[in-house]
Structure formats: structure tokens, C-alpha cells
N, C-alpha and C positions, 0 to 999 in steps of 0.2 A: 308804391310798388305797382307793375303795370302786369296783366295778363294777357294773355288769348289763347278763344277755343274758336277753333272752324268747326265746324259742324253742319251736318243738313237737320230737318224739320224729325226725324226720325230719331236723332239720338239725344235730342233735347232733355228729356227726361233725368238719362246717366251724367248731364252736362249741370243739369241744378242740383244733382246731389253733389258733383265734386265743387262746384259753386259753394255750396250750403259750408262744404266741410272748411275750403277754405276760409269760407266768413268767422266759423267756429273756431280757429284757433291764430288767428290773426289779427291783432289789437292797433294795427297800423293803416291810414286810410290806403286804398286800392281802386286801381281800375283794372276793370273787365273788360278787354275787349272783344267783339263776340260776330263772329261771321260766320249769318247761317242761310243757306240756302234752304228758301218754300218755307219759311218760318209763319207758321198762324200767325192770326192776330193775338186769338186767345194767348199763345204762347209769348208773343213781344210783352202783352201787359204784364202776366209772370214775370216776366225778365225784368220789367222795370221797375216792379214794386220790390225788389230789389235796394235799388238805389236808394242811398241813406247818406248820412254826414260820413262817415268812413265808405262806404261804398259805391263809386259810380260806375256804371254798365254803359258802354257806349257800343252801337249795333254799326257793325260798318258793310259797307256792298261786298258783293261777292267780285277780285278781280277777275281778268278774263286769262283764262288761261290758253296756253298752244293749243289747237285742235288735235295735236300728236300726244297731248295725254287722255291716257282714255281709263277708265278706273276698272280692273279688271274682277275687283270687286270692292263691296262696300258703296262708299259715293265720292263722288269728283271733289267733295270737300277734303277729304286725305289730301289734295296735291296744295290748297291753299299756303298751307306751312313752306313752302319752297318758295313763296312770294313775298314773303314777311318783310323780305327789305325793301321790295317795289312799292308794298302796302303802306310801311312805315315812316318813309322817305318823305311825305308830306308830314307826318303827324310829327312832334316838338317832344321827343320820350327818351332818354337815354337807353334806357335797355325795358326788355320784359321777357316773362317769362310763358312761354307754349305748356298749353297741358291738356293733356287727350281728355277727352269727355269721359271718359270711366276711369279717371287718376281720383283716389280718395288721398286728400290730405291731412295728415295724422299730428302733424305739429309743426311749430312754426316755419315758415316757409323763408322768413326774412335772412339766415345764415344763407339759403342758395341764390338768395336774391342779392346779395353781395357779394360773391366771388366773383373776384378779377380775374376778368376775360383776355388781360393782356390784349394786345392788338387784332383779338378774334371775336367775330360778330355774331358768333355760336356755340355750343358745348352740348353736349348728348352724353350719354351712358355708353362705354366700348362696349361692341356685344364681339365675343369671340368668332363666331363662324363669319365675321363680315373680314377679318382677317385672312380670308381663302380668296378672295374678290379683290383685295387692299385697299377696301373704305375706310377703315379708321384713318388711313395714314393719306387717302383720296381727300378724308373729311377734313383730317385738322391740316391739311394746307393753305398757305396765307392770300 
């Protein structure tokens, strides 16, 4: 099973706890894929001591994004997740799964990690008020 988190150097912290939890209830090896802007050193060795026979952490560049996204707040790592397929286009993965740096995962993860995507190269949670804008219906178009 593949992951990723973007992240910058600041929310590292909430990114090894969901890390942590994921390792806790998941008996199946995985990869981490983990993209973080101004990442310490200190913090890469964290990250890698990690890595075990069920778990590998692989740190990728940060890509470059439009100059027209500007992060009105938080950090420019929010818009990463909109590049997933440019980012992923070289790497050899069939799917994986995004999870925001402060997601705690409570149990097994492998039932969402196997839902058929059908011919779609995404899936989110509907939030109802995005239905006033028509994203749901914006989103799941092919």
C-alpha cells in the first residue's frame, strides 16, 4: 500500500503522529511517500529511522507549481496534492492513498485501499456545501 503527505518543515510533528498510527494498525508492508518543504536534517533522520522491512519512507522534491497559486494561508504545500499525477507519472504505483498530516488512523486502512476506482484517478469524502459551487459533480467528472 503507497501513501503521501506534503507537508512543509512546521507540521512535521502532526505528520509522525499520523505516521506512527498508521504503522500501529497495519500489518502489511507500505510506502510513505513524503513531500516536505525546508525539512531539517534532524527531522529527515526521524523520518528515516522509520524505515523497516514493512515500512519504507521515500522523501520526494517539492514540484513547482504556477506562480498564480499563492497560499492564502497555511503553506504552499496545500496545493502539492493537485499535482499528484504529474508527481506520480514517473514513479511505477498503481494507486495511493493522500492523508493530511493531522489524519489519526484508527484501523485498518487496507478495506479503503482497495476500493475500485473505476475509471477515476481520485475519490474524496462529499462535503455538502461544495454542492452550492457544483464540485462534487465538477469533481467526479471523467
Amino acid at each position: 500500500m503507497n501513501f503521501l503527505y506534503t507537508i512543509d518543515n512546521r507540521f512535521f510533528v502532526q505528520m509522525m503522529v499520523s505516521i506512527g498510527s498508521l504503522i500501529d494498525v497495519t500489518n502489511k508492508q507500505i510506502s510513505i511517500f513524503v513531500i516536505c518543504d525546508e525539512i531539517t536534517d534532524i527531522n529527515k533522520r526521524k523520518l528515516n529511522e522509520l524505515d523497516s522491512d514493512l515500512v519504507n519512507i521515500i522523501l520526494l522534491p517539492s514540484p513547482n507549481l504556477p506562480e498564480k497559486l499563492i497560499a492564502d494561508r497555511g503553506s504552499i504545500s496545500q496545493f502539492y496534492r493537485i499535482m499528484i499525477g504529474k508527481i506520480f507519472r514517473k514513479i511505477n504505483i498503481e494507486k495511493l492513498i493522500y492523508l493530511d498530516a493531522d489524519t489519526i488512523i484508527n484501523s485498518d486502512i487496507g478495506k479503503l485501499f482497495n476500493t475500485d476506482l473505476g475509471p477515476f484517478i481520485h475519490n474524496w469524502r462529499e462535503y455538502p456545501h461544495f454542492d452550492k459551487w457544483g464540485m462534487n459533480r465538477l469533481l467526479k467528472a471523467r
